[in-house]
N, C-alpha and C positions, 0 to 999 in steps of 0.2 A: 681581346681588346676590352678593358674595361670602361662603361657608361660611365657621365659623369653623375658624383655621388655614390658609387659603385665603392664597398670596402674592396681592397685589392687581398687579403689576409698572407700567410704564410706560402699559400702553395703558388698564389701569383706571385710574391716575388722571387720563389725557385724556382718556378716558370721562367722569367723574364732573365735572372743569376743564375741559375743551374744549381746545384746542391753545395751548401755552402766549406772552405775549406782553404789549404794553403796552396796555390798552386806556381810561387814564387821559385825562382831556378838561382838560388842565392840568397843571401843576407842583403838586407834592404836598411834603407836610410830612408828620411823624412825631416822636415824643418823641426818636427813638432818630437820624433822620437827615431831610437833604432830600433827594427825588430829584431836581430839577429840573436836576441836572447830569450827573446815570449815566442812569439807567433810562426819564426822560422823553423825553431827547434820544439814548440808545445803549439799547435795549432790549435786557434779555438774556432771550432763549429758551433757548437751549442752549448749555452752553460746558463743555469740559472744565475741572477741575480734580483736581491731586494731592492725593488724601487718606490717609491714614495704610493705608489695605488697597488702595492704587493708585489709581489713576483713577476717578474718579465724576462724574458732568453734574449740573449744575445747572438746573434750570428753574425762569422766575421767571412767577408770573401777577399781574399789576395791573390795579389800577381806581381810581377816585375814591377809595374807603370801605377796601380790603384788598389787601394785598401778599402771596401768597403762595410763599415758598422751597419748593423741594423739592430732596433730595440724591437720587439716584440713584445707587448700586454698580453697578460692572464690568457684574453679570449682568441692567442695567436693572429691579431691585428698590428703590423708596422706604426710605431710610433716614430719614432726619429733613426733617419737613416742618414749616417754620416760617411762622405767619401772622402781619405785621404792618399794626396798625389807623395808617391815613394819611387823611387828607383834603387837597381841593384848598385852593392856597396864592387868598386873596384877591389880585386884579388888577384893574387897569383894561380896558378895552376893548382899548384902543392896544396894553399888554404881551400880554395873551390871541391875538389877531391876530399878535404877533411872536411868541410861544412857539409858535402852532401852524405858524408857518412856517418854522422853524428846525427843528419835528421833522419836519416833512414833507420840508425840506432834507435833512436826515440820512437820511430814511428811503430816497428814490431816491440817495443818496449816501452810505453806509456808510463809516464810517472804517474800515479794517481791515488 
């Protein structure tokens, strides 16, 4: 439990998330996007990106129900954490069976 004023950093909120990743059982929809092309099939955990005070990580956690962003600063402090509400995209058998083996393709086989 952290005090108030207390920075929470990185470990508290893999504490709080658990270690960040895709843990979605399908292709997901959202108001705002799909993922069934980024995040289903190339899951982002951690990746740098340039932001206006230098470099900050990104860590993304997914599920069926919520998608959550976190921004990380230089000094592994949470700047902006965004949570977006998604649900699985309806399938048949046939595609459900191809989606989950094209993410498992990817997964022993990493584009990078």
């Amino acid at each position: 439990m952290t005090s108030k004023g207390e920075i929470l950093g990185r470990t508290g909120v893999e504490a709080i998330l658990g270690p960040a990743g895709d843990f979605s059982t399908g292709p997901l929809v959202s108001d705002s996007f799909t993922t069934s092309g980024w995040s289903s099939f190339h899951p982002v955990k951690e990746s740098p990106i340039c932001g206006d005070g230098g470099y900050v990580w990104l860590a993304m956690w997914t599920s069926d129900e919520v998608s959550v962003i976190v921004l990380f600063d230089k000094d592994g402090q949470p700047g902006i954490l965004t949570p977006i509400r998604v649900k699985r995209m309806e399938q048949g058998t046939f595609d459900n069976l191809l989606w989950r083996a094209k993410r498992q393709w990817h997964r022993w086989f990493p584009e990078e």
